[in-house]
C-alpha positions as CSV (number, residue, x, y, z in Angstrom):
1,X,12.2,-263.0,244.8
2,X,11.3,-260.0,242.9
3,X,8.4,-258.5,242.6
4,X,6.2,-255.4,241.8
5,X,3.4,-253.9,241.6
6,X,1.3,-252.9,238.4
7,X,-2.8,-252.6,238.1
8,X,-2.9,-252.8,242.4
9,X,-1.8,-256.5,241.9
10,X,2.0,-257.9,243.2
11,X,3.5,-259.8,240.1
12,X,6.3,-261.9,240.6
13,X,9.1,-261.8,238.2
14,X,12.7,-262.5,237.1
15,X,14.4,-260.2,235.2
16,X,17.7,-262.0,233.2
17,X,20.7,-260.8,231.0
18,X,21.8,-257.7,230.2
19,X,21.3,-258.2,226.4
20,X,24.5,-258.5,224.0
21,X,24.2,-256.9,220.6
22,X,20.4,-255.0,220.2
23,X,17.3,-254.0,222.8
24,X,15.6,-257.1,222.0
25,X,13.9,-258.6,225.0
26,X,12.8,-262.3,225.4
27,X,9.5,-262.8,227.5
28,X,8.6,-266.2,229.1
29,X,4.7,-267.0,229.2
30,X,3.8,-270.2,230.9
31,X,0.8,-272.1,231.0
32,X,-2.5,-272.3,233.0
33,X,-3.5,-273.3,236.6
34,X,-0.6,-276.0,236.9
35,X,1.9,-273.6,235.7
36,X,4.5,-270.9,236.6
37,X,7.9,-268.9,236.0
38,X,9.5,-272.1,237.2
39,X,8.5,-274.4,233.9
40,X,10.7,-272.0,232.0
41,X,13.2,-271.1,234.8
42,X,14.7,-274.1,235.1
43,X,14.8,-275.1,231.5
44,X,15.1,-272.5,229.1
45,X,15.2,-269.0,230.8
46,X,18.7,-268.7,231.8
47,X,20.8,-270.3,228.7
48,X,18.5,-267.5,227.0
49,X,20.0,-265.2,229.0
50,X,23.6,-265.5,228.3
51,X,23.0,-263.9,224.9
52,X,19.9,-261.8,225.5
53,X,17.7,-259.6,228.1
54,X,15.1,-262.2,229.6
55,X,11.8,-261.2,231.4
56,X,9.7,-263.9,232.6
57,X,6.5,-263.5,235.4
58,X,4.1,-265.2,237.0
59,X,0.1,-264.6,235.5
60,X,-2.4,-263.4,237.7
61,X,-3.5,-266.0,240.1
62,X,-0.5,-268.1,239.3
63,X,2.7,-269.0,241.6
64,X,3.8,-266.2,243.5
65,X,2.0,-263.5,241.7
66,X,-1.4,-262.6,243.6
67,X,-4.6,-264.0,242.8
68,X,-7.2,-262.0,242.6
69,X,-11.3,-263.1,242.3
70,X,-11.7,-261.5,239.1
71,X,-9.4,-260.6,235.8
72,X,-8.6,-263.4,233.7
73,X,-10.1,-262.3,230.4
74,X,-7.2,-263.3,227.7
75,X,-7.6,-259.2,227.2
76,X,-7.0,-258.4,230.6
77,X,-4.2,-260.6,230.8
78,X,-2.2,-258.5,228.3
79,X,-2.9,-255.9,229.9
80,X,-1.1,-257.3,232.3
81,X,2.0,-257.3,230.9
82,X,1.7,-254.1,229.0
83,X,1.8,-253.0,232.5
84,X,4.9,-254.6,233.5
85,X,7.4,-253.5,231.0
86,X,5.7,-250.0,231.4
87,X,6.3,-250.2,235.0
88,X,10.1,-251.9,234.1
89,X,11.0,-250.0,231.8
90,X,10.9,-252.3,228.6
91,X,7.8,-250.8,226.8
92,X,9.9,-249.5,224.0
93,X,11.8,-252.5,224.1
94,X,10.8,-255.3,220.8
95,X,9.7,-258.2,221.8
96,X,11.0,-262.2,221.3
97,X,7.3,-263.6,223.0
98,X,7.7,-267.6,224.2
99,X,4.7,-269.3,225.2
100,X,3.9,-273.0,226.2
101,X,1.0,-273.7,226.2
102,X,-2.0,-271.0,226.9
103,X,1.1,-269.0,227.2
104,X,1.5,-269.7,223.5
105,X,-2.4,-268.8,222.5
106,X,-1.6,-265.2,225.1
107,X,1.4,-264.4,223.2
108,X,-0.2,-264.7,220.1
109,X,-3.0,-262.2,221.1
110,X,-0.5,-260.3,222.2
111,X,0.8,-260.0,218.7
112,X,-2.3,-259.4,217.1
113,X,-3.0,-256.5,219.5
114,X,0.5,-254.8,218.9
115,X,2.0,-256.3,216.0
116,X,4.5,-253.4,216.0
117,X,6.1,-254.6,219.5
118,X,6.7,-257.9,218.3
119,X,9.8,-258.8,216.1
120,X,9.4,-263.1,217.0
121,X,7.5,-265.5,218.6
122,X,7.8,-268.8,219.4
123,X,5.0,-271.3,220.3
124,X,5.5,-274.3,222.2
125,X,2.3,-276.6,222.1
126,X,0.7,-273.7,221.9
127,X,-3.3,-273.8,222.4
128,X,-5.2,-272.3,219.6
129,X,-7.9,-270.2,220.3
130,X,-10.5,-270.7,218.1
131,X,-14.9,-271.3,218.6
132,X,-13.9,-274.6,220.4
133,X,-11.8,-273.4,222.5
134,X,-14.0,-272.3,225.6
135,X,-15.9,-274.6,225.9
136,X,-13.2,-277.2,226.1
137,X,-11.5,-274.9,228.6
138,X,-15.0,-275.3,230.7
139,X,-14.7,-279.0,230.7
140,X,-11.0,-279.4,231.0
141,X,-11.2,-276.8,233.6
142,X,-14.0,-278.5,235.7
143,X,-12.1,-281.4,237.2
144,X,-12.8,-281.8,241.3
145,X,-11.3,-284.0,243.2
146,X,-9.1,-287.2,242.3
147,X,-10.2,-286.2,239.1
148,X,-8.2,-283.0,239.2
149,X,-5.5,-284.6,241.2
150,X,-4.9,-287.6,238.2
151,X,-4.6,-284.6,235.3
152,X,-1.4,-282.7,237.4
153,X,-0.5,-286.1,237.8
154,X,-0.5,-287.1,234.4
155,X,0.3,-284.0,232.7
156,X,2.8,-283.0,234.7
157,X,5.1,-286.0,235.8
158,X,8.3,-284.2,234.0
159,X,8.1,-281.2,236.0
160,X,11.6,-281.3,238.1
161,X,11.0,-281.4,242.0
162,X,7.5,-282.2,241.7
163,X,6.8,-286.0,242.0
164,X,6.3,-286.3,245.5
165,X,2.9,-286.9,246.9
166,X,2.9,-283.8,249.0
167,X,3.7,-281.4,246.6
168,X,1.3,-282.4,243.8
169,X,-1.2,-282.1,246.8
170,X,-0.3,-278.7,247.3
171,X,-0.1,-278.3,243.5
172,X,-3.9,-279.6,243.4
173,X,-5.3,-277.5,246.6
174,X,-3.7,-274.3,244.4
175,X,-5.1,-275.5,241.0
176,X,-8.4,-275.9,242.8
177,X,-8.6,-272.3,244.5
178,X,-8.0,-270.8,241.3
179,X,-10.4,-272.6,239.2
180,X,-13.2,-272.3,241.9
181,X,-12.8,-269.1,243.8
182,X,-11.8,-267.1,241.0
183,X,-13.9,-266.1,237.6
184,X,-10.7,-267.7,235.4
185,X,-12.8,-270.4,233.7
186,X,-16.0,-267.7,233.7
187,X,-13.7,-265.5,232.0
188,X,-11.5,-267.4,229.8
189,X,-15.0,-268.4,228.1
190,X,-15.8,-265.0,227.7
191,X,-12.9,-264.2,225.7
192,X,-13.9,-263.9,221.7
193,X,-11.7,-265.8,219.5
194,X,-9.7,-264.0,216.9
195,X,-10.5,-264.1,213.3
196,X,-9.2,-266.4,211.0
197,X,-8.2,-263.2,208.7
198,X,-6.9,-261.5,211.4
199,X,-4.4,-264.5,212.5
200,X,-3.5,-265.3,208.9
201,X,-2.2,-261.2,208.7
202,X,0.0,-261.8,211.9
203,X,3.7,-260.5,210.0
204,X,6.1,-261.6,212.8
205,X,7.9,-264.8,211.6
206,X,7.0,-267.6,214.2
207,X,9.2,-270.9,215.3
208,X,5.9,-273.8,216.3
209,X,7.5,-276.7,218.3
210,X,4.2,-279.4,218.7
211,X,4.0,-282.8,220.5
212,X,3.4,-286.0,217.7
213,X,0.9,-287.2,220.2
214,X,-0.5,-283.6,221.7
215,X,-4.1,-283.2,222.2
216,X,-3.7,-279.7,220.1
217,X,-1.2,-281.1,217.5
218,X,-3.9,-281.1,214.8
219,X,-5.2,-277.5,215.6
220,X,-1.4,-276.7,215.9
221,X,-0.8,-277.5,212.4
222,X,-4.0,-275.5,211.5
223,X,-2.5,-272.6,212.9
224,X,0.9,-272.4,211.3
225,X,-0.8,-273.0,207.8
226,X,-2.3,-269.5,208.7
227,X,0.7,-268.1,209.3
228,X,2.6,-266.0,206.7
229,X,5.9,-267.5,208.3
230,X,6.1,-270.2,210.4
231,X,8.4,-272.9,210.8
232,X,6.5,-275.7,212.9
233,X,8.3,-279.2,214.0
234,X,7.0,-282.1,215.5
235,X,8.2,-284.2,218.0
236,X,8.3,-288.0,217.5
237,X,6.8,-289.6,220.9
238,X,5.8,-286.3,222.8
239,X,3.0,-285.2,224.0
240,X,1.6,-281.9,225.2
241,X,4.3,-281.8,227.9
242,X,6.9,-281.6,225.0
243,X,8.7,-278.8,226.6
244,X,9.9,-281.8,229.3
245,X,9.8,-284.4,227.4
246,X,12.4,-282.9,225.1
247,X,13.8,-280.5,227.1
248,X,17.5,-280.3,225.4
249,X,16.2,-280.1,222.1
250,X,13.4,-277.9,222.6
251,X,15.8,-275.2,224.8
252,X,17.9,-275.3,222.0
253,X,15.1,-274.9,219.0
254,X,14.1,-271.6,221.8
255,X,18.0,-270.5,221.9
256,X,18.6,-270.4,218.1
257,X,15.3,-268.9,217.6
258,X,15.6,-265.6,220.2
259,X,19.0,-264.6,219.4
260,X,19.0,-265.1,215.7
261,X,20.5,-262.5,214.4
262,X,22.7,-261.6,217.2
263,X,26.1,-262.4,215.8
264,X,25.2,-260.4,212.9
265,X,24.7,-257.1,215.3
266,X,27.7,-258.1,217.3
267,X,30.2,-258.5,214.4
268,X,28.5,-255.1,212.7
């Protein structure tokens, strides 16, 4: 297990590939509270990193990466991983960002924050962070109990190795510290939404993959009509857990998308 530590916090993180043809470096974002490295670990990460340099880390408060009471502003959050690839190395490095998720709606902020550090990025059910967008985090957020037990339950029955009882348990009792001993869902709510102008200037061509059935499809679609290039499919049958209900096809949508190009290098 790697790790390091940037901003007096221990992030975990895996760093994949040595890169084969330009600097480019693919970074993994996953989602919230349920979440970790491991989502894109185990599907995505590696194949990635046959043809290119892969970094992918655990968010504050998530996995193995420490979790502390305060921090989770989506600002703060890219702070954090301004402050990783400073402390790796990779801040010169251009960036392919991949984000399921609220690791789609990070990576975009990301982008509009330093547009000139990203060359792609690629959104997987991304959430969209618009006026709605806190509040429903509040709400979604808010679950105690069997209630909160049910929605890792349902919205995350394709995760490999985590069907038994006792491990969505534990999944639950971490889901549970973070919403209610941190300031995450204080903070998330906190966080202004971007403008509609600002989004629609975003010059980084983007590769949208949504669920036919996702509770953010709609607001998906809304988002890649703002784009100046974005290629958005959608996924007969799937849901917001697209990225397992299609793995194959989604890993290699990701693939094509992060090392286009790359043959192109190589053979010049």
């Amino acid at each position: 297990m790697a790790e390091i530590t940037v901003k007096g916090l221990n992030f975990h993180y895996q760093h994949l590939g040595k890169g084969r043809g330009d600097e480019r470096l693919v970074v993994f974002l996953h989602g919230l509270v349920m979440d970790n490295l491991s989502s894109w670990y185990f599907t995505v990460a590696n194949p990635v990193a046959q043809q290119a340099e892969v970094l992918l880390y655990d968010l504050r408060g998530h996995g193995k990466s420490d979790r502390p009471k305060g921090g989770y502003t989506v600002a703060e959050q890219i702070d954090d991983l301004i402050a990783l690839l400073d402390a790796l190395g990779l801040s010169d490095r251009p960036l392919e960002l991949v984000g399921n998720s609220f690791g789609g709606l990070l990576a975009t902020a990301f982008t509009l924050r330093h547009p000139e550090r990203v060359r792609g990025l690629t959104l997987i059910d991304a959430q969209v962070h618009d006026e709605a967008w806190a509040e429903e985090m509040r709400s979604s957020l808010g679950l105690e109990g069997d209630d909160l037990k049910e929605a890792i339950a349902t919205n995350f029955q394709h995760w490999i190795g985590r069907h038994s009882e006792r491990k969505r348990n534990r999944l639950a009792k971490n889901a549970a510290e973070l919403v209610y001993e941190t300031s995450l869902v204080r903070d998330l709510g906190a966080s202004p939404a971007p403008l509609t102008s600002e989004i629609a200037n975003i010059q980084a061509p983007v590769r949208a993959l949504y669920g036919e059935n996702s509770d953010v499809r709609v607001r998906g679609e809304e988002l890649a009509a703002m784009l100046k290039s974005c290629e958005l499919t959608l996924h007969a049958g799937c849901t917001h857990s697209v990225l397992w209900e299609e793995t194959t096809v989604v890993r290699e949508a990701i693939l094509a998308w992060t090392t286009r190009g790359l043959e192109e290098v190589r053979e010049g």
